[in-house]
C-alpha positions as CSV (number, residue, x, y, z in Angstrom):
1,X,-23.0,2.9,-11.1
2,X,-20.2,1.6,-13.4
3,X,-17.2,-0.4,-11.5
4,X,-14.2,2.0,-11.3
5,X,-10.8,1.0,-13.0
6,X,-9.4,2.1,-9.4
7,X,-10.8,3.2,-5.8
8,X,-8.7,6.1,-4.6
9,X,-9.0,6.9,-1.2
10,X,-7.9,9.9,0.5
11,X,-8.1,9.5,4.5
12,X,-8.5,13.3,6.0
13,X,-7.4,15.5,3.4
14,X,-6.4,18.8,4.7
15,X,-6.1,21.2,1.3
16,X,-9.2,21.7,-1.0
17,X,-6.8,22.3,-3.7
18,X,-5.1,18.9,-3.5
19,X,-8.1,17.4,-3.3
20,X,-9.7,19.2,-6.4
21,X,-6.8,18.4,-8.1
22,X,-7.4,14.8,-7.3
23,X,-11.0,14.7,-8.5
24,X,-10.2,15.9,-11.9
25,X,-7.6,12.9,-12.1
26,X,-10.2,10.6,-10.7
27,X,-12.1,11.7,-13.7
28,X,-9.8,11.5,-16.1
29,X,-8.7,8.2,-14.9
30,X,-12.5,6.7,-14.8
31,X,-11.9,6.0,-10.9
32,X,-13.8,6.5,-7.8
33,X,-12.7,8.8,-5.3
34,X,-13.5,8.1,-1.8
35,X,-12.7,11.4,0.7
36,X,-12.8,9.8,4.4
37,X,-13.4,12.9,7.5
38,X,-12.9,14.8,8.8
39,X,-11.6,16.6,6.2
40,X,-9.9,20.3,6.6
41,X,-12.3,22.2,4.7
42,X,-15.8,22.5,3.2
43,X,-17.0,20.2,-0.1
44,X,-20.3,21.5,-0.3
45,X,-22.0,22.8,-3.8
46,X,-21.2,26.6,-2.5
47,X,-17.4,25.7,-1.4
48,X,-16.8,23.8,-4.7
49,X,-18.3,26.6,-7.1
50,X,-16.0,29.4,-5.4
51,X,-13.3,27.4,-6.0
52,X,-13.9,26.8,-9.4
53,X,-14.6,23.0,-9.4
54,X,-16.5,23.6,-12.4
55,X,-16.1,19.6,-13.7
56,X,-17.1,18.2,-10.1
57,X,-19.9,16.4,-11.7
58,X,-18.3,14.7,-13.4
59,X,-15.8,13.0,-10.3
60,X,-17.3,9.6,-9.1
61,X,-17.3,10.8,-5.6
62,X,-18.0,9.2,-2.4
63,X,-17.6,10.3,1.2
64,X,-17.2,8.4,4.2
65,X,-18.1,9.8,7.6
66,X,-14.9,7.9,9.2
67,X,-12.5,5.4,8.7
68,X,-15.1,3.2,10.2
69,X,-17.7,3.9,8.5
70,X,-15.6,3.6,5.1
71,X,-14.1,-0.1,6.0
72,X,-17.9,-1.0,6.6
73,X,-19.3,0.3,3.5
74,X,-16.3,-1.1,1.1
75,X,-14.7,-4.0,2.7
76,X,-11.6,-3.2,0.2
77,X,-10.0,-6.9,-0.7
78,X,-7.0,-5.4,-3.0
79,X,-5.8,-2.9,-1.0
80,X,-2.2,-0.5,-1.2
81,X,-1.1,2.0,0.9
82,X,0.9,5.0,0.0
83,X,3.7,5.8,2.3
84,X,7.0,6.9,3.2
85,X,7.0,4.0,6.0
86,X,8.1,1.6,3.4
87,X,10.9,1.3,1.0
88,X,8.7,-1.1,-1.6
89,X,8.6,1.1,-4.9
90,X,5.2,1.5,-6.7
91,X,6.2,-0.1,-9.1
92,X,6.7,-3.3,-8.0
93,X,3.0,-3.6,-7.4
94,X,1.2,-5.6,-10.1
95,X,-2.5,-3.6,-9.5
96,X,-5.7,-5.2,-10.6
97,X,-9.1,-3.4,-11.8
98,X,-10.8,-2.0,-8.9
99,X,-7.8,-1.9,-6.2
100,X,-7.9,0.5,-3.3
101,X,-4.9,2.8,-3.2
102,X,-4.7,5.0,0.2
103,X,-3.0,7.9,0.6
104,X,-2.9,10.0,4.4
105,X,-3.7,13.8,4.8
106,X,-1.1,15.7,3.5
107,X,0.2,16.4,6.8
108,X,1.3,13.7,8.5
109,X,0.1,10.5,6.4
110,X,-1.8,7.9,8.3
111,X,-1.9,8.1,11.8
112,X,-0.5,4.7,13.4
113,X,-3.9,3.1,14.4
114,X,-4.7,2.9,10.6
115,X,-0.7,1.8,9.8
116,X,-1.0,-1.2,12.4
117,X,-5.0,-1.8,10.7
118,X,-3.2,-2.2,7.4
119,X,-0.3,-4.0,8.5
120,X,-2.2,-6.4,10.5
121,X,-4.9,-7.1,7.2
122,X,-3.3,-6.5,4.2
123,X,0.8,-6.7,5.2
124,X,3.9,-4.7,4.3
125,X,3.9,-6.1,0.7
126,X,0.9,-4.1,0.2
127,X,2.9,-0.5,1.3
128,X,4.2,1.4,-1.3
129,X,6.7,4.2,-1.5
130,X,7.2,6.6,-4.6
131,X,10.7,6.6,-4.2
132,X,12.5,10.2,-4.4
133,X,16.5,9.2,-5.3
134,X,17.4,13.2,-5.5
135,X,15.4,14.1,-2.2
136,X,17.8,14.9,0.3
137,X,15.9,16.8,3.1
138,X,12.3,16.2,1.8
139,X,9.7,13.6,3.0
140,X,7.5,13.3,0.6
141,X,6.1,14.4,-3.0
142,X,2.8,16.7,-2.7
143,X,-0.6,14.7,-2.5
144,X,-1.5,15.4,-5.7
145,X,1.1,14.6,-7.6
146,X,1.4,11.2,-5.7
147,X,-1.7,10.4,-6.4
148,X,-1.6,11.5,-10.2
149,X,1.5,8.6,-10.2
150,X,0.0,6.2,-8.7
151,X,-3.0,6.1,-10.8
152,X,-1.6,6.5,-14.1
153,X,1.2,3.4,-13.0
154,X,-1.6,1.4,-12.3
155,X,-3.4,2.5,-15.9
156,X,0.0,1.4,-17.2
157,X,-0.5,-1.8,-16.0
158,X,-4.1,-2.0,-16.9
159,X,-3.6,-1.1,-20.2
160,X,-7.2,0.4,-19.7
């Protein structure tokens, strides 16, 4: 398997279409997508055919059974977390080949046992905020589109 130019990392997603979305900027973006459960829907070969995920193959895919069992299997050295918990803009990380960017469900983000994790391994210089100057009321951009931001910043920087 060829090394990804990023790892994203979506922890529960809760909307197939966000996460669909996702995949096809995974792909475009020659990066591994890693979908941690529980998740909010189905991602079986059935599921993804009805909803037209015709280019699934093509999405360097791997799911994790829990946030457990995805720590053990990738042991992530760069990591960032995407949050609206922190006021550091995205881009004033300087991202490296084969970082881990983490984004929570769509919900509610990441729930505070991960938060403390990261903030106990990695810091707060490794939470990021897409910062939102005309966003009086809202709390955060849709998962996709955050996502789509943060990987192309990062290809930016790559030059890749």
């Amino acid at each position: 398997m060829q090394t990804p130019l990023l790892n994203l990392v979506l922890l529960e997603p809760e909307i197939p279409n966000n996460t669909g979305n996702i995949g096809r900027t995974a792909a475009a973006l020659g990066c591994r997508l890693h979908v941690i459960h529980p998740i909010g829907f189905d991602m079986n070969e059935k599921a993804r055919r009805r909803a037209g995920l015709d280019y699934w193959h093509l999405v360097d895919c791997v799911e994790h059974a829990s946030w457990d069992a995805f720590l053990a299997a990738e042991s992530p050295k760069r990591f960032w977390l995407y949050t609206a918990r922190t006021t550091k803009p995205h881009w004033e990380a300087t991202f490296e080949a084969g970082d881990y960017l983490l984004f929570g469900k769509e919900s509610s983000g990441v729930d505070e046992s991960v938060l403390a994790w990261f903030r106990a391994t990695h810091g707060e210089s490794q939470m990021l905020t897409l910062p939102m100057p005309g966003s009086d009321g809202l709390r955060s951009l849709n998962l996709a589109t955050a996502v789509a931001i943060a990987g192309y910043e990062a290809l930016r920087q790559l030059r890749a």
